[in-house]
C-alpha positions as CSV (number, residue, x, y, z in Angstrom):
1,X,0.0,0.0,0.0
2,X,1.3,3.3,-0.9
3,X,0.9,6.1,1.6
4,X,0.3,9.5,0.1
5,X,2.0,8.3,-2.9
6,X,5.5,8.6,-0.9
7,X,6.4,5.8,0.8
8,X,5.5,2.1,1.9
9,X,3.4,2.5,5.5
10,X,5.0,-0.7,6.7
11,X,8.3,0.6,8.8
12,X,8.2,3.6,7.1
13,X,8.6,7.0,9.1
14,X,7.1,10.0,7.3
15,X,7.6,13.4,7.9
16,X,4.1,15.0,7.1
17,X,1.9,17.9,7.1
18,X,-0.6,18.0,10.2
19,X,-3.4,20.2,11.3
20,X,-6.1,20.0,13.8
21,X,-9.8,19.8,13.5
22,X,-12.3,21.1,16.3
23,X,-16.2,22.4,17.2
24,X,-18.0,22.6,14.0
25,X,-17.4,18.5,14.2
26,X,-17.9,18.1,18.1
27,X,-20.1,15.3,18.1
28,X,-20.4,14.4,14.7
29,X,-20.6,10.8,13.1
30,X,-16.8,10.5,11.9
31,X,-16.5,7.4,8.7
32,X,-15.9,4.8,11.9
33,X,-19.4,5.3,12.8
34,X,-18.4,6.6,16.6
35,X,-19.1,10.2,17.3
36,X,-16.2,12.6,17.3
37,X,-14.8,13.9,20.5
38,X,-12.8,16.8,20.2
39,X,-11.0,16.5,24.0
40,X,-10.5,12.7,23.0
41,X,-6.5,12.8,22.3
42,X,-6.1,9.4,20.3
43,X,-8.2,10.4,17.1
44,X,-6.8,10.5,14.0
45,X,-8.1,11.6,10.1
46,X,-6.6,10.8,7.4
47,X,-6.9,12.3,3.4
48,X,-8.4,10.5,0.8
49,X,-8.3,9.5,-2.7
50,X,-9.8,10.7,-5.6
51,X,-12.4,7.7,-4.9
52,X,-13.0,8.7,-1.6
53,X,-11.3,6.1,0.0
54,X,-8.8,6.6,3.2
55,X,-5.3,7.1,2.6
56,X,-4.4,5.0,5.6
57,X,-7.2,2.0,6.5
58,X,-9.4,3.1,9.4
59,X,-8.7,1.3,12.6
60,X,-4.3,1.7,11.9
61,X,-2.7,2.6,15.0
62,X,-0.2,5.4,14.2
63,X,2.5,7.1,16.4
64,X,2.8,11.0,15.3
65,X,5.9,13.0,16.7
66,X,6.7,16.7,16.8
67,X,9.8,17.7,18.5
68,X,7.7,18.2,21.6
69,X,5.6,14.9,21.9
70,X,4.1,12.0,20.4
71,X,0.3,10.6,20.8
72,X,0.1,7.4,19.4
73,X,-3.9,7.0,18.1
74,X,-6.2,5.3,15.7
75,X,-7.0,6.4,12.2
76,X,-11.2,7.1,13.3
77,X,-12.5,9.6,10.6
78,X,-11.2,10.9,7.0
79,X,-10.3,14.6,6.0
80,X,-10.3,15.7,2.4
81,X,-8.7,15.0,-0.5
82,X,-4.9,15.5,-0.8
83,X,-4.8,16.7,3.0
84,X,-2.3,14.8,4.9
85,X,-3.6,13.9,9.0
86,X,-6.2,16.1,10.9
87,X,-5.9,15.8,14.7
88,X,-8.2,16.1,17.2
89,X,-8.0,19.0,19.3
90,X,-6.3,17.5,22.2
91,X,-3.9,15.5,20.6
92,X,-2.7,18.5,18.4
93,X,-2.7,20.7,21.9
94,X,-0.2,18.0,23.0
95,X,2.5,18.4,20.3
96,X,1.7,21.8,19.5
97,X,0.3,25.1,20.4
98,X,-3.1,25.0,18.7
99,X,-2.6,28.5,17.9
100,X,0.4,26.7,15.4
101,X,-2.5,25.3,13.6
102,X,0.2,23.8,11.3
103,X,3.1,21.7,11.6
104,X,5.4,19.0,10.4
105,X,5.1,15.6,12.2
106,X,6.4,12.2,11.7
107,X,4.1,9.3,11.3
108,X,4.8,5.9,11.8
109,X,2.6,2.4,11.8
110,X,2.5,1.0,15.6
């Protein structure tokens, strides 16, 4: 499987663009069919193709590193197309100020 058209996912450590995602989805149904928690710091959305379809399965456990922290979550809802990983609100406010809104991270399988 190709991830993002870059690299293998299987051992592979990415260095990717992140962003965060907050109230207008508070308590929406994400594409996992839970409702989205925006304090909840292990949720993770991921871009999709030009079918629709998730970049990285739903359900893979990921690891995502800034030089301040890592949260290790599970790919729960999907973004848009071409855009790399949202976050949810409190796992971004763990490796970032969410006033950063936008930052480099590495992502790896777990």
């Amino acid at each position: 499987m190709i991830l993002f058209d870059v690299a293998p996912i299987v051992a592979a450590i990415l260095w990717i663009q992140c962003t965060w995602y907050g109230v207008p989805h508070h308590g929406q149904v994400m594409r996992n069919g839970e409702v989205y928690n925006m304090h909840d710091p292990t949720v993770i959305a991921v871009g999709v193709d030009r079918d629709g379809e998730p970049l990285i399965p739903l359900g893979t456990k990921l690891r995502v590193c800034s030089p301040r922290a890592c949260i290790i979550g599970k790919v729960q809802d999907t973004g848009y197309l071409g855009r790399n990983i949202d976050l949810s609100v409190a796992a971004f406010s763990k490796l970032a100020d969410l006033g950063e809104g936008r930052m480099w991270v590495s992502v790896e399988e777990q």
